[in-house]
C-alpha positions as CSV (number, residue, x, y, z in Angstrom):
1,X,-212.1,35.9,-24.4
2,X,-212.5,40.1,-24.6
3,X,-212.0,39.8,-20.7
4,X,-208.9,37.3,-21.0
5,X,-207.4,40.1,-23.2
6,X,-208.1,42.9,-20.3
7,X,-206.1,41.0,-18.5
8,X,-203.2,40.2,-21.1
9,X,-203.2,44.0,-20.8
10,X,-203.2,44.3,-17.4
11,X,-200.1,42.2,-17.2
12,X,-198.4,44.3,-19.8
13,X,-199.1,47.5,-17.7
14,X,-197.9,46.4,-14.0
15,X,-194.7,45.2,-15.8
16,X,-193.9,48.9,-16.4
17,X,-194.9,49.5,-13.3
18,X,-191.5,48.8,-12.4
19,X,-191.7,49.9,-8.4
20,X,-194.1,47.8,-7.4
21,X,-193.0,44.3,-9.4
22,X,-189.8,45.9,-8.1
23,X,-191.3,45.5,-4.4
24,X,-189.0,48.4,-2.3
25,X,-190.0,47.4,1.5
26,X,-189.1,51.3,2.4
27,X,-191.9,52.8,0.4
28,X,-194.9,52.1,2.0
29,X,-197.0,54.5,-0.7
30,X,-197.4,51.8,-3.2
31,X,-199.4,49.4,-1.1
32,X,-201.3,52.3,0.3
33,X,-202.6,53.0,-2.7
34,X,-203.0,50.0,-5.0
35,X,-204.0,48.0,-1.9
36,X,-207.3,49.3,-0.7
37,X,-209.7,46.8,-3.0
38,X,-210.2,43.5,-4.4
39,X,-209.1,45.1,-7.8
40,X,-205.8,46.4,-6.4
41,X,-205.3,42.7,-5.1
42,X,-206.2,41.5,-8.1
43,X,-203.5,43.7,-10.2
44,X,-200.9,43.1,-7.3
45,X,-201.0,39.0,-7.7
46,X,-201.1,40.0,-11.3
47,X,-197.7,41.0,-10.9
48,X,-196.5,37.5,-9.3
49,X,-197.6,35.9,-12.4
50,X,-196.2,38.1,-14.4
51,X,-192.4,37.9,-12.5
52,X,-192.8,33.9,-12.8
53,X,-193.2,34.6,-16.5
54,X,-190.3,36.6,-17.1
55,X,-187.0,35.1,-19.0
56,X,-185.4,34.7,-15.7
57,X,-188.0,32.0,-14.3
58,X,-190.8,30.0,-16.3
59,X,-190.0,32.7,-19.5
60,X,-187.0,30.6,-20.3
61,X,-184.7,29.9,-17.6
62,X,-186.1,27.4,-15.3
63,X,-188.3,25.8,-18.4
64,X,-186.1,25.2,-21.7
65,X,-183.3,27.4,-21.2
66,X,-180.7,26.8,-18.2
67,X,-182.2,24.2,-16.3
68,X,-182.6,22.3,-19.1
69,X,-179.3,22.5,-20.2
70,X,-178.4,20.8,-17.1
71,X,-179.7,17.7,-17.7
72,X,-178.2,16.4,-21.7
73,X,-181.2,16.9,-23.8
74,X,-179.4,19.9,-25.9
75,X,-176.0,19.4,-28.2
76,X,-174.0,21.8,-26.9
77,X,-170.8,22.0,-27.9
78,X,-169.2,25.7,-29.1
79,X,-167.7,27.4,-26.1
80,X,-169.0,30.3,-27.3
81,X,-172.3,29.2,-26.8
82,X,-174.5,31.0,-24.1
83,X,-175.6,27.7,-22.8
84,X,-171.8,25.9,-23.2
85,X,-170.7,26.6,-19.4
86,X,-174.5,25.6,-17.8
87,X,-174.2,22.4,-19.7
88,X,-170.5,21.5,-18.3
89,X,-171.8,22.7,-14.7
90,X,-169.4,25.7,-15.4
91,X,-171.3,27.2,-12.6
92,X,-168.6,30.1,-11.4
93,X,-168.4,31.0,-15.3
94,X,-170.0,34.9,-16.0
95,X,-172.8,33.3,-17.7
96,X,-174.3,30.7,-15.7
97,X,-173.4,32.7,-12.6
98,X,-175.6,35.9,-14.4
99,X,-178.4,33.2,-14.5
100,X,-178.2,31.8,-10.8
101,X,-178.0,34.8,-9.0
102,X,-180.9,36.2,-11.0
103,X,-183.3,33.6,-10.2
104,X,-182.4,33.6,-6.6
105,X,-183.2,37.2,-6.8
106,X,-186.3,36.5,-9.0
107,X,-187.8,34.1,-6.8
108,X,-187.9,36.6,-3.7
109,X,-188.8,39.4,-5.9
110,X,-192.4,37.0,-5.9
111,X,-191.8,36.0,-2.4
112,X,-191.6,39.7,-1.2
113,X,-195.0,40.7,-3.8
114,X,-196.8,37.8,-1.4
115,X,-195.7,38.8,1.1
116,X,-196.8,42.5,1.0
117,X,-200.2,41.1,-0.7
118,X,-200.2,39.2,3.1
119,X,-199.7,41.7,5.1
120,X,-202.6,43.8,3.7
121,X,-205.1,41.3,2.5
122,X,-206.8,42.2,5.6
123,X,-207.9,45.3,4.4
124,X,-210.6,43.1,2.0
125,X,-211.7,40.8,4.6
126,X,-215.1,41.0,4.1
127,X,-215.0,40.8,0.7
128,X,-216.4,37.3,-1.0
129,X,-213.3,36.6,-2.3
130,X,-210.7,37.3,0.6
131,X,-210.1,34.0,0.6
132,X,-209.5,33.0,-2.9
133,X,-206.8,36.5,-2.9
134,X,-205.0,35.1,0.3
135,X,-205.0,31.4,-0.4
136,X,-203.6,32.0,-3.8
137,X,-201.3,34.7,-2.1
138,X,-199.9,31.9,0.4
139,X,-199.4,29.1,-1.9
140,X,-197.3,31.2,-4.0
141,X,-195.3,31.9,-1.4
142,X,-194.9,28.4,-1.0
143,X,-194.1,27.8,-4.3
144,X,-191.5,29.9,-4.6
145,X,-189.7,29.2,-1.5
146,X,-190.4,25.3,-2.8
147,X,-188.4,25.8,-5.9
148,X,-185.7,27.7,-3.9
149,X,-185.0,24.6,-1.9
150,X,-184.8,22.2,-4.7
151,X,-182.2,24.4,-6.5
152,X,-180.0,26.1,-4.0
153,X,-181.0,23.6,-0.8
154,X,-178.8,20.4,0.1
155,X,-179.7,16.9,-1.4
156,X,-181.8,15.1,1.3
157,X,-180.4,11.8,0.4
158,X,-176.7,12.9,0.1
159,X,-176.6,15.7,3.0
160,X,-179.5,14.6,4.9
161,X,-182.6,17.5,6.3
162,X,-180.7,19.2,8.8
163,X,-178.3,20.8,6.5
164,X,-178.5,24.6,5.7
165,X,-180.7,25.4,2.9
166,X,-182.2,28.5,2.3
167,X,-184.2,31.7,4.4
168,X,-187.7,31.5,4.4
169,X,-189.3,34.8,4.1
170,X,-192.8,35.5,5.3
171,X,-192.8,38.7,5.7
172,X,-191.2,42.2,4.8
173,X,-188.1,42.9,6.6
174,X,-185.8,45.7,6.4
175,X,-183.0,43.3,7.6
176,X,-181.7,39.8,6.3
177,X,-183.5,36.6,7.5
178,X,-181.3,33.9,8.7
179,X,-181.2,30.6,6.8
180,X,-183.0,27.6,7.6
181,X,-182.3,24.0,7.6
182,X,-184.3,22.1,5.2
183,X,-186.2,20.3,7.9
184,X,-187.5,23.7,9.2
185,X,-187.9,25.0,5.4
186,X,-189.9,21.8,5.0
187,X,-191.8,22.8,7.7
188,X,-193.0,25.9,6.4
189,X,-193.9,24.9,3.3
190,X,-196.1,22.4,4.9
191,X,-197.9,25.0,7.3
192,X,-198.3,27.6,4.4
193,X,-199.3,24.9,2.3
194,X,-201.7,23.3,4.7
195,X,-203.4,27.0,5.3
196,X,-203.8,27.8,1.4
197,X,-205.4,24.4,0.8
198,X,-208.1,25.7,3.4
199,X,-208.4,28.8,2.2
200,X,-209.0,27.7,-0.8
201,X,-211.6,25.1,-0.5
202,X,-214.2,26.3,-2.2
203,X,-212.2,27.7,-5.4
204,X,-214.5,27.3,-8.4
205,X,-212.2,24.7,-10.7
206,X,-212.9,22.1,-8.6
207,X,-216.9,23.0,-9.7
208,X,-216.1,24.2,-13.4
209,X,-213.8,23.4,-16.0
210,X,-209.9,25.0,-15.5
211,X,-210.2,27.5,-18.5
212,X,-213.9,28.7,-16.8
213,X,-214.7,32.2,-16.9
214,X,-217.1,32.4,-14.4
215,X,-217.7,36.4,-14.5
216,X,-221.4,36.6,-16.3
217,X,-222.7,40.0,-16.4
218,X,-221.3,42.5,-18.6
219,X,-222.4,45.6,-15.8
220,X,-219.8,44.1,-12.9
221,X,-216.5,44.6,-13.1
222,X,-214.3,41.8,-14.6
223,X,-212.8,40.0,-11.7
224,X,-209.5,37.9,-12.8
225,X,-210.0,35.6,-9.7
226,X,-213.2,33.8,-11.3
227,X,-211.1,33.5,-15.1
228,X,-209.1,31.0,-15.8
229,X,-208.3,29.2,-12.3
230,X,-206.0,26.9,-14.2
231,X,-203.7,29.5,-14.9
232,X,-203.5,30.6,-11.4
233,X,-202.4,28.8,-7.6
234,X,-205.3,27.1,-7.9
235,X,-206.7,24.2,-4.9
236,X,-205.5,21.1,-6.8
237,X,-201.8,23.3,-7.5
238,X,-201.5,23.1,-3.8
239,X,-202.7,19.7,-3.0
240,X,-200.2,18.9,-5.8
241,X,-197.9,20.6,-4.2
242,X,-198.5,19.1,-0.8
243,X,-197.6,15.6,-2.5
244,X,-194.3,17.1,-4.3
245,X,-193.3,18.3,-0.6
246,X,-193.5,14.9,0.6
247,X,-192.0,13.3,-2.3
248,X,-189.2,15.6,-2.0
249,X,-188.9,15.4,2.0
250,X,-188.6,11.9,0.9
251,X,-192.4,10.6,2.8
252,X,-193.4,8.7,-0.1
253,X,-196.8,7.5,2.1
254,X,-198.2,10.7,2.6
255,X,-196.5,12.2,-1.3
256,X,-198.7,8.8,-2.3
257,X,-202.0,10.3,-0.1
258,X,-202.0,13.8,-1.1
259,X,-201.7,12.4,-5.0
260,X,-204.4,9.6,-4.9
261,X,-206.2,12.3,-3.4
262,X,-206.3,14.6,-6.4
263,X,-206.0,11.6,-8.8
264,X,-209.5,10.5,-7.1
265,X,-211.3,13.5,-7.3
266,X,-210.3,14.7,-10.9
267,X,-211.4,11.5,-11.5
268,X,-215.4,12.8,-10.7
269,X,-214.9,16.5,-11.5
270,X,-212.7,16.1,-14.9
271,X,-211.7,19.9,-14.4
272,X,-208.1,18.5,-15.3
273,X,-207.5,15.3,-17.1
274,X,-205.4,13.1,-18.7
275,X,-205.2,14.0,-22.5
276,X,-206.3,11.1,-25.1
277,X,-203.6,10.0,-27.7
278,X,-206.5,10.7,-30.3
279,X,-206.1,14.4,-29.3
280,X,-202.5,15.4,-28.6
281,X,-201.5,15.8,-32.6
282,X,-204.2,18.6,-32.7
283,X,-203.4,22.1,-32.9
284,X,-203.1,23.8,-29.3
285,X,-202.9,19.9,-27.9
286,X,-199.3,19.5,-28.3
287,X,-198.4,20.1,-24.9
288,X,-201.3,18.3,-23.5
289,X,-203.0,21.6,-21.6
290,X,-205.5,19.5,-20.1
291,X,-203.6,18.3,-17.9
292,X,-202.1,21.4,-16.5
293,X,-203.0,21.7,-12.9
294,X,-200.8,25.0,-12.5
295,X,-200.0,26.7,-15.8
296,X,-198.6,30.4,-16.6
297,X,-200.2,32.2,-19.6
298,X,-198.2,34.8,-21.6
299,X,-199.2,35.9,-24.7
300,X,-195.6,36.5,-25.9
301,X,-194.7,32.8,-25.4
302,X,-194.2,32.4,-28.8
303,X,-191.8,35.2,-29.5
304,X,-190.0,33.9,-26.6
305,X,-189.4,30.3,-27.5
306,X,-188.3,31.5,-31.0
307,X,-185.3,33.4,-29.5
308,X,-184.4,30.2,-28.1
309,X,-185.6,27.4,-30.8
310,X,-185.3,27.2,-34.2
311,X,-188.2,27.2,-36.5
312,X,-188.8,23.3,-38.6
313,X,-187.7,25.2,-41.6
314,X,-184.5,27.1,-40.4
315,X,-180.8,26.8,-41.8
316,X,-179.4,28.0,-38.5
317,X,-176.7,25.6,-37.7
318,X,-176.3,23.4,-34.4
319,X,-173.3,25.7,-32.8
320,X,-175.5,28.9,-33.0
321,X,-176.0,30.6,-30.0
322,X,-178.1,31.1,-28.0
323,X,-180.3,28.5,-30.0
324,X,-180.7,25.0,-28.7
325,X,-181.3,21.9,-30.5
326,X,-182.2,18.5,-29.2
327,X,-179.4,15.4,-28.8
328,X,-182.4,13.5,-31.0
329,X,-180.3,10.1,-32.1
330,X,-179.1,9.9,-28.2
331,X,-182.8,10.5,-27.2
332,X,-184.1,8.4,-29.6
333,X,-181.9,5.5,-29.2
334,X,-181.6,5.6,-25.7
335,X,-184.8,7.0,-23.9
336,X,-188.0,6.9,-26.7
337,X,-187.1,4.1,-28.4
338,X,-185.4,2.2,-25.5
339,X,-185.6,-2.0,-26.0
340,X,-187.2,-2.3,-22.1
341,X,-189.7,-0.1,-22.2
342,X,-189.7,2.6,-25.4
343,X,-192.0,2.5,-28.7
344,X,-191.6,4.5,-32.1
345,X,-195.5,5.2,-31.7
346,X,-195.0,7.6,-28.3
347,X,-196.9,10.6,-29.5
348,X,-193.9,12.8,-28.1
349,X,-190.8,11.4,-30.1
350,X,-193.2,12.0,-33.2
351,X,-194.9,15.8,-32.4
352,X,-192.4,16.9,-30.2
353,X,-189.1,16.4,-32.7
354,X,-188.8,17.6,-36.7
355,X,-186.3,17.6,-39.0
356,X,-187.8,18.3,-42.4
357,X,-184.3,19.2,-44.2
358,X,-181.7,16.7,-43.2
359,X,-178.9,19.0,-44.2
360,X,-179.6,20.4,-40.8
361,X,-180.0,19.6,-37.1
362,X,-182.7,18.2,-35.6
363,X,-184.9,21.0,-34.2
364,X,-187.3,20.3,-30.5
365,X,-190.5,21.4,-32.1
366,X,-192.6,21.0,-28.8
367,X,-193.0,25.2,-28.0
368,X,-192.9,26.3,-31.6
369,X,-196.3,27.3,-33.3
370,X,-197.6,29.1,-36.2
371,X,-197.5,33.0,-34.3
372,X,-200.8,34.1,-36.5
373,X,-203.0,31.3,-34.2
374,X,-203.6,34.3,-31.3
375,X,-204.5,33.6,-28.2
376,X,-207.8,35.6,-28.6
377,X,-209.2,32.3,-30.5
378,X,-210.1,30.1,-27.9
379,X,-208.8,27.0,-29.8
380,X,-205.5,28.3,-29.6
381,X,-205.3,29.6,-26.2
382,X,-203.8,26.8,-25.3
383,X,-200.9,26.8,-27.0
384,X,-199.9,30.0,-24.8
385,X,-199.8,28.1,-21.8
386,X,-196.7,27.2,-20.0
387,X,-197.0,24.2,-17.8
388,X,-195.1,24.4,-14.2
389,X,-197.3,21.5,-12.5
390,X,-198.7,18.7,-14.7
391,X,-201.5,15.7,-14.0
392,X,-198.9,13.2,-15.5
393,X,-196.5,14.2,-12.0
394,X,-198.9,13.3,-9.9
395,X,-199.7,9.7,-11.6
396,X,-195.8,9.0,-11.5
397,X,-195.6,10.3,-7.6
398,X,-197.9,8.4,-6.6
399,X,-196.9,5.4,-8.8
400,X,-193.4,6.0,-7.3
401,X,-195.6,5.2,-3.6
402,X,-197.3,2.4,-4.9
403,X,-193.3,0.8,-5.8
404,X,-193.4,-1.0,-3.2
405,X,-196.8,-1.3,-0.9
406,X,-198.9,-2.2,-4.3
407,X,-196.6,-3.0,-7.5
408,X,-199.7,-3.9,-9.3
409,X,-200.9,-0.4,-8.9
410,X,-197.5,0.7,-9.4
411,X,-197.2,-0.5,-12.7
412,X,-201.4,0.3,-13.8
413,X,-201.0,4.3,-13.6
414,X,-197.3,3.9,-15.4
415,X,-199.2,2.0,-18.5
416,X,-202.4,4.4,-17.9
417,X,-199.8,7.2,-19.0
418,X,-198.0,5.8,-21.5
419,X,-201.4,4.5,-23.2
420,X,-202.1,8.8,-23.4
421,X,-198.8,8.6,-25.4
422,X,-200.4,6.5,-27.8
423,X,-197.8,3.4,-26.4
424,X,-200.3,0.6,-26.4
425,X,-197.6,-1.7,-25.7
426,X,-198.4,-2.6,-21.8
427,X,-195.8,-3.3,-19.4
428,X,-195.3,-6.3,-17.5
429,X,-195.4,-7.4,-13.8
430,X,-193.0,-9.9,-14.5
431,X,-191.5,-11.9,-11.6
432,X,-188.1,-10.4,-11.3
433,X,-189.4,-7.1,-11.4
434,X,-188.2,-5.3,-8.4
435,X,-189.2,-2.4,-6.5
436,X,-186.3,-0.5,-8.1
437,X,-187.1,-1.6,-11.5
438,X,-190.5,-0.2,-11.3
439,X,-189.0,3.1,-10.0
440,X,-186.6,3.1,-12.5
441,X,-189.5,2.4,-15.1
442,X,-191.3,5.8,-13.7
443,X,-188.3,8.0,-13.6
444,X,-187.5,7.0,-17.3
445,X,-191.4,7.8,-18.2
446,X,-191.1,11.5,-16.3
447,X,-187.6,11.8,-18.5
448,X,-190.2,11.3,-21.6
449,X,-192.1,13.6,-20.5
450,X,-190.1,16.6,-19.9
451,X,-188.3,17.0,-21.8
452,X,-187.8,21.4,-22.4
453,X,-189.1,21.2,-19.2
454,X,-187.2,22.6,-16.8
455,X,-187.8,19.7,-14.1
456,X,-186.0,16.5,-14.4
457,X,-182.7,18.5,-13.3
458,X,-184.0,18.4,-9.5
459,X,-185.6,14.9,-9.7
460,X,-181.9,13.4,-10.0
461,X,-180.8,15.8,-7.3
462,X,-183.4,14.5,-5.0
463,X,-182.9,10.8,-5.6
464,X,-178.9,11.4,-5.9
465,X,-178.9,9.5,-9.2
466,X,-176.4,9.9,-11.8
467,X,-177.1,11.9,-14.9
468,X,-178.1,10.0,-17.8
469,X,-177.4,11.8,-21.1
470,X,-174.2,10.9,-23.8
471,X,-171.8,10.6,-21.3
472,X,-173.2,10.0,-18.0
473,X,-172.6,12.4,-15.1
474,X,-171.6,11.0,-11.5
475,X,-173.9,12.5,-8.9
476,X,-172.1,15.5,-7.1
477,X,-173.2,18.3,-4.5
478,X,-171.0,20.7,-6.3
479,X,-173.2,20.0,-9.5
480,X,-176.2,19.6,-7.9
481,X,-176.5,22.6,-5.0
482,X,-176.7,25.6,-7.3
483,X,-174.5,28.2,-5.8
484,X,-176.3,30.8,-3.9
485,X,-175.2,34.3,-4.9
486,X,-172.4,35.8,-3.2
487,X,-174.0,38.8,-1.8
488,X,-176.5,37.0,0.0
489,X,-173.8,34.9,1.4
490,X,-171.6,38.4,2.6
491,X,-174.5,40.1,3.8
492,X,-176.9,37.6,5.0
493,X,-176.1,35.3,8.7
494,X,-175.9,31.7,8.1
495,X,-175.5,31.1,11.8
């Protein structure tokens, strides 16, 4: 844990270092001199993590904050609310605009750090971890650009793959790089993804638990690579990411392969796993870390989420801003308790909801913990975690493949999951259940799932379904196509 803390440091100091996270392609002397060892790898993919954790991206924005407040699951109803124009796709408004063109620009902040990691990882090749450096280097590139696409590309299934989505970046230019279709972004992404998978065959979670920290002797220098591959673009992030790709291309077969493919072997290695209901009331269990494939760590996550969520016992009031609070009798009524396919016992509508004073609102407890548990105790590490890739995904993509060529199989990893949620209630093959029921069974389970998550806001862009929340939103390219800043559209050729 002493070393885990180095490196809590370590990110604290590169964010000053406000040059490099900044990445200036005209200065050249900054990758001169941290670039010239494994350390000064290590500190420089240090500083991708620690842009993906800031309030902009996985630090709020794109978990609990904006993108969530696309999708219903906050009460948001004072205009003066920082969250009131997001949630009524107010998009041109100063607010949600402030918050688009910031992750745009946050997202190639990262993409540019890879990039310049790339183009000098060279300089370590004979180093024994050159590979673990550049595969993680390369699927982070391809994370990024993923996320780009899903939020500021077309919708496959409204505007087809040939429309104009975004510029994929893989390198440092001193010019602007002409957008791609998302055919050709998809592309990419596969051949990136497809080289970090290599790279990264031998990375030691699939030998060794995800939290691991495999550096042993006190005398070598602490090497971040080995610590904690759960918490970094780890092998089974990218295979999971190989099956998102292809779910999101709209290849349900191969989005189907690349999950039963990780399914199967976590299966043997149990590096990641599904949680048991018996554990997920336990302290640092309530967001089911075990199943994290690709998680970010901060240790300020819980002075974060308190800016944002009221504590059990507040008196703050439903219409203060910029706090959230959770359309619970809607949920409840509609989604966790729903007459086809909810129960009262899922473990999420009881740990991840409290009201203890009913003078007040409903509060989403699901990010809120006692602040004194620090992540220096290794039983509440956990609770620091931020997931951005989860097992449970991958059980519903593949289920969401197994719709139609095996409904049986379909429906066994849909009750596998909700069994984790302490639903012991099984669902049914009946006869009339359709391909489309089944899929509509899965997406409703992912909706359980993430909610303060960040992600369901992109799974009904990419199936072009309507929006289901008090009063349900018709599906729209205007809603759903985040606006891409205007700078980038002045300054950068479409064409």
């Amino acid at each position: 844990m002493k070393k885990l803390l180095i490196a809590i440091v370590m990110l604290g100091v590169l964010s000053s270092c406000e040059k490099f996270l900044n990445v200036n392609p005209t200065d050249k002397a900054y990758e001169e001199d941290l670039l010239t060892d494994r350390s000064g790898f290590n500190a420089a993919l240090a500083g991708v993590y620690e842009t993906l954790n800031t309030d902009t991206l996985y630090g709020r924005e794109m978990k609990y904050g904006f993108m969530e407040s696309l999708v219903g699951s906050y009460n948001v109803t004072n205009s003066a609310h920082k969250y009131y124009r997001s949630f009524r796709y107010e998009y041109n408004y100063d607010e949600p605009k402030k918050m688009i063109d910031n992750i745009w620009a946050r997202f190639y902040q990262c993409i540019n750090q890879t990039n310049i990691i790339l183009g000098n990882v060279g300089r370590i090749e004979n180093d024994p971890y050159y590979n673990l450096v550049r595969g993680e280097a390369t699927g982070l590139r391809a994370f990024c650009h993923f996320q780009l696409l899903k939020l500021f590309g077309p919708s496959i299934s409204s505007e087809g793959i040939e429309a104009k989505a975004i510029p994929y970046r893989t390198a440092v230019v001193y010019s602007a790089t002409k957008f791609s279709s998302t055919a050709e972004v998809i592309a990419l992404l596969e051949k990136d993804l497809s080289e970090a998978r290599d790279l990264l065959e031998k990375d030691p979670i699939r030998s060794n638990a995800r939290n691991a920290n495999l550096n042993q002797f006190a005398y070598e220098p602490y090497n971040s690579l080995i610590d904690y591959r759960g918490i970094r673009m780890n092998y089974y992030a990218i295979v999971a990411l190989q099956s998102m790709v292809a779910q999101w291309k709209g290849d349900l077969v191969n989005a189907g392969k690349y999950a039963e493919e990780l399914i199967t072997e976590l299966k043997t290695t149990q590096s990641i796993r599904m949680a048991l209901s018996s554990e997920i009331g336990s302290v640092g269990n309530t967001r089911m870390p075990m199943e994290n494939i690709f998680a970010l760590f901060s240790s300020r996550l819980g002075a974060k989420v308190s800016t944002v969520f009221a504590q059990a016992d507040a008196t703050t009031t439903g219409s203060t801003s910029p706090f959230l609070f959770p359309n619970y009798t809607w949920l409840r009524t509609n989604l966790y308790n729903s007459a086809v396919h909810g129960s009262l016992n899922d473990a999420r509508l009881a740990g991840w909801f409290v009201q203890p004073n009913t003078s007040y609102p409903w509060k989403l407890s699901k990010y809120l913990f006692d602040q004194t548990r620090l992540p220096s105790d290794v039983n509440y590490r956990p609770l620091y975690e931020s997931k951005v890739i989860g097992l449970h995904t991958i059980y519903m993509i593949a289920a969401e493949n197994y719709a139609s060529s095996s409904p049986a199989k379909a429906m066994e990893y849909l009750n596998l999951v909700r069994n984790t949620r302490n639903i012991t209630t099984d669902l049914a093959l009946s006869a009339d259940m359709t391909t489309q029921k089944i899929k509509d069974l899965i997406f409703d389970e992912m909706r359980k799932e993430n909610i303060g998550e960040g992600y369901l806001f992109t799974e009904y862009k990419r199936l072009f379904r309507p929006i289901d929340r008090a009063t349900l939103v018709q599906p729209k390219n205007e809603i759903f196509r985040l606006p891409i800043p205007a700078d980038e559209l002045l300054y950068n050729p479409q064409n």
